[in-house]
N, C-alpha and C positions, 0 to 999 in steps of 0.2 A: 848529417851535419847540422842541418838545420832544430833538432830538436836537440842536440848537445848546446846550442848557441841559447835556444829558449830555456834550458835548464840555469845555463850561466847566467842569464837575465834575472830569474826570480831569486837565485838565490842573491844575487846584488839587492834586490828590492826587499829583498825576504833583512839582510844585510841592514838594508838601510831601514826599515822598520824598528828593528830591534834596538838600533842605536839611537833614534827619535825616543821611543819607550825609556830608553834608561836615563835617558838626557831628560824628561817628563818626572821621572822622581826623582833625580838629583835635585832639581827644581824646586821640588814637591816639598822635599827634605829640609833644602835652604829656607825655602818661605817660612814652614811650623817651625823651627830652628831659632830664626829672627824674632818670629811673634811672639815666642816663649821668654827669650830673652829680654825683649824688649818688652815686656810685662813684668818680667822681675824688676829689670831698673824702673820701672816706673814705679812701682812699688816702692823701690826704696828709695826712691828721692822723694816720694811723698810720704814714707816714714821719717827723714831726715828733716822735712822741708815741717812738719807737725812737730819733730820736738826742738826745733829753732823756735 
């Protein structure tokens, strides 16, 4: 009993790792995401803002 109980423990842990990890590049994903875009528009309001 007692080593069915420490099995269900790690896989909870084992669980809760993998969910931290995908929740890490989801993250990951938004941040370079944002940065890119928001290097385009800068871009181009400083294309727009040069031929004003």
């Amino acid at each position: 009993m007692k080593t069915l109980r420490a099995v269900i423990k790690d896989r909870k842990a084992i669980t809760a790792l993998e969910y931290g990890l995908l929740a890490s590049l989801i993250v990951v994903g938004i941040i370079t995401g944002i940065s890119l875009i928001g290097n385009k528009l800068k871009n181009t309001f400083n294309t727009i803002a040069s031929s004003l």
